[in-house]
Each structure stands twice: as structure tokens, then as C-alpha cells.
Residue, then its C-alpha position, 0 to 999 in steps of 0.5 A: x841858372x833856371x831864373x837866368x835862362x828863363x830870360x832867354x829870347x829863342x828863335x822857334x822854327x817859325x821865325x818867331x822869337x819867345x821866351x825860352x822855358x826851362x821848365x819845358x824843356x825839363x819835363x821834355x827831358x823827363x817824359x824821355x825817360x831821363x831821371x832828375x839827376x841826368x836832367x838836372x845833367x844836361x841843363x847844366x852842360x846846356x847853360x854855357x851854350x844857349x845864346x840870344x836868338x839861338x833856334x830852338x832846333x840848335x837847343x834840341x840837337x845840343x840837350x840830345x847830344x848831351x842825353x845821348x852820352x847819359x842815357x841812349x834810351x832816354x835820347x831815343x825816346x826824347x828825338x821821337x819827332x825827329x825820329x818820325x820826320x826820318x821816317x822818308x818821303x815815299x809815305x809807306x813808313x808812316x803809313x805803316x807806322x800809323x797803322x800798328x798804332x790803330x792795331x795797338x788799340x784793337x783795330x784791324x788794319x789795312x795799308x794802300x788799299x784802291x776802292x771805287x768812289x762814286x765818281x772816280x777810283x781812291x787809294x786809301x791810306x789805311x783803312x781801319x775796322x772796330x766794332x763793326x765801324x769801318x774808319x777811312x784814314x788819310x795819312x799827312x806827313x811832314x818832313x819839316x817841323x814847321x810844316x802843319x796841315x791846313x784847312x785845305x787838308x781836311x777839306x779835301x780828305x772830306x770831299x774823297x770820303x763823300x765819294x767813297x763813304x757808300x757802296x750804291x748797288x742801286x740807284x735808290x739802295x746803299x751800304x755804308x763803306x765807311x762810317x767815319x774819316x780821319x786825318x793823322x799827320x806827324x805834325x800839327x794842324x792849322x786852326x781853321x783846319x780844326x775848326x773845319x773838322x770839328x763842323x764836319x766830324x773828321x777825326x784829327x790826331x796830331x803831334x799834340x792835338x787832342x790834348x790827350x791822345x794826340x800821336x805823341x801820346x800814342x807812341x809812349x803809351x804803346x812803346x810803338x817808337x819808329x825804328x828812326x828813333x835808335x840812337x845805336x844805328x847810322x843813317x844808312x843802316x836805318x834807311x837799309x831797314x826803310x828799304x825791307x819795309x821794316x818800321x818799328x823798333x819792336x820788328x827788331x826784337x830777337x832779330x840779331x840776323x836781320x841787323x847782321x844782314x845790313x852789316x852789323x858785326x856781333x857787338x853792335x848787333x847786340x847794342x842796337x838790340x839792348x837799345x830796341x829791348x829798353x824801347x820796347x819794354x811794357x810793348x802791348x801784346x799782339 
């Protein structure tokens, strides 16, 4: 079956046709959580399906629907993409969400915060403190997986962080504001954008990029999965929590009321909070 579809011509997001990878795919399956006999499961239901020039987004919603009925917490961890790119148009949510991850590796965080520049007023995404060294944080997200931040992006991020990096009491003395910038995004980053970072020291963490660290990375090493990812709760009833500025999975835990308060009778309650426990298992501690 493997050798077969390895032969397989895909259509990526971008328009652009590859060759499909079973064993992309398989260790997709696997980092979710799947075990080999469940992956194993769902490439063999998925065989029958994929067709030349099927879109690689038609093979991830059939592979999740197909993991979904074998394992919810499987299923959630593997639509974590997705599950970010839900997370709605307003930035706040991913404002949010990119700032327990800091606070996971012992930053202190703040969200939205306006600062005076040197020329004119900012409102910085987050800002975040460690070891005395204070991070200026531009959040970049994307509700469309082809979508990637461009040399633009940094180069922008760059210019706001020369007007706001110092504090000039005087016209000869400064403070330092912040020592560093950083631009997260959900998705990917051009290589000029890269290039033109790396030249200028910003900070770039991407869907996959650092090849270690990288946003993905993050979110399995901390358990910190958006509250989206739930394959237990409807669109609506997600969005109900959106609205409450509630974010991550982890805000769930023991919250029985909070789900009955946007509808949810006994039963389901305690389904989404089996799904969140399994999620959030191995959580840093606070």
C-alpha cells in the first residue's frame, strides 16, 4: 500500500503539485499521540480515497475524521494547526495563547500593552521579562495556511522596536526599554523575512522555524493546546468560550460550570473534560 501511494501526485495549498509521503504523514499520525496500530488504522481506511491531485487539505480533514473515531486526544493534538488558525480574527486569542507559552518557560508576560516611542505611541502585542531582559513580542496571525509573513513583517516590527527600544530622560541620557524584538507568527516565514532577521538579531519563531523550538514544538513540550483543538465541543460553543477570553485547553481543567454556563448538559460536560485532562496531561506547573 506505502510503495503505491508514495507514488501519489498531491496539490499543497500553494498550487503546487508533490509527491505525496507516507511517511510524512505516518509520523504526523504518531507525534499526535496515535500509536502504530491506530496509524497503521488510518492509512488503510485513507488508501481507497486519495486520488491524483487530491489537496493536501482534503488528505488532513479525511486522515482527522478517520483518527477522530479512534482516538479523540490523538485527533485534537494532530488538528493543532488548524486548531490555532480557529483561534479568530480579533488577535487577542493568539495574543493570549502566545503569551502562557512565554510564561511556560518562566517569563512574565503582558498583553496589549501602549508605550510611548520616540516619535510616536505603540501598543505592543506582548511584552515579556527574563533575567532582567525585557522582549518586545509582535504577534502575526494567519487564518489561512498558505499565508506566511514576508520580509516586510520584520522589517516593519524592526522599525517600531528603534522607536520604542529606549526611554530618553534627556537629550544625552537613556534607559534601555527593551533589549530585544521578537515576531511569532502561526504560520511560516518568507526567507528574505529570515534573512533579513537573522542581519538585524530579531527573534523569529514560526510553525516550524527554528527547526528545534519552533511554535509547534512548544505546544507539545508544554501541553499548552488552544481550547480549538477539542474535537468534543462545536464551533459555536468554542467561540462562546473566545468570547469569555478563555484560550487554552488547561483553563478547562475541573471547570464543569463554566461549560454548563454555555449550554452543555452533564454528559458532555464531563466528554470535553475527560478530552481537555488527556490534552493537558504532563501541564508544567504554574
Amino acid at each position: 500500500m506505502e510503495d503505491t501511494l508514495d507514488h501519489l501526485v498531491v496539490t499543497k495549498a500553494s498550487g503546487e503539485k508533490v509527491l505525496f509521503s507516507v511517511g510524512k504523514l505516518r509520523h504526523s499520525l504518531r507525534k499526535s499521540g496515535a500509536d502504530e496500530q491506530q496509524a497503521d488504522e488510518v492509512l488503510r481506511q485513507l488508501a481507497p480515497e486519495l486520488t491524483s491531485g487530491i489537496s493536501t487539505r482534503k488528505i488532513y480533514r479525511k486522515a482527522f475524521g478517520i483518527l477522530r473515531r479512534l482516538s479523540n486526544t490523538a485527533a485534537a493534538r494532530y488538528s493543532l494547526k488548524q486548531g490555532i488558525m480557529q483561534l479568530g480574527p480579533s488577535g487577542f486569542p493568539f495574543e493570549k495563547f502566545v503569551a502562557e507559552i512565554l510564561r511556560a518557560q518562566g517569563y512574565t508576560t503582558e498583553i496589549g500593552v501602549f508605550v510611548d516611542g520616540h516619535c510616536v505611541r505603540h501598543e505592543i502585542d506582548v511584552i515579556a521579562l527574563k533575567d532582567g531582559k525585557r522582549a518586545m513580542i509582535e504577534c502575526k496571525y494567519h487564518n489561512m495556511h498558505r499565508n506566511k509573513s514576508d520580509v516586510k513583517v520584520p522589517m516593519y516590527i524592526q522599525s517600531r522596536f528603534k522607536d520604542v527600544e529606549k526611554i530618553w530622560p534627556s537629550e544625552h541620557e537613556y534607559e534601555v526599554r527593551f533589549h530585544e524584538v521578537w515576531v511569532m507568527t502561526n504560520t511560516r516565514f518568507t526567507e528574505d523575512a529570515i534573512r533579513f532577521a537573522s542581519c538585524m538579531q530579531m527573534r523569529l519563531i514560526g510553525w516550524d522555524y527554528p527547526a528545534k523550538g519552533g511554535l509547534k514544538d512548544l505546544v507539545d513540550s508544554f501541553h499548552l493546546y488552544p481550547l480549538t483543538c477539542l474535537t468534543t465541543l462545536t464551533n459555536s460553543e468554542k467561540q462562546r468560550l473566545l468570547d469569555q477570553k478563555i484560550v487554552l485547553c488547561s483553563e478547562l481543567l475541573h471547570e464543569e460550570e463554566l461549560l454548563q454556563s454555555i449550554g452543555l448538559r452533564d454528559d458532555r460536560a464531563k466528554r470535553v473534560l475527560k478530552e481537555v485532562e488527556n490534552l493537558c496531561n504532563g501541564l508544567y506547573k504554574k
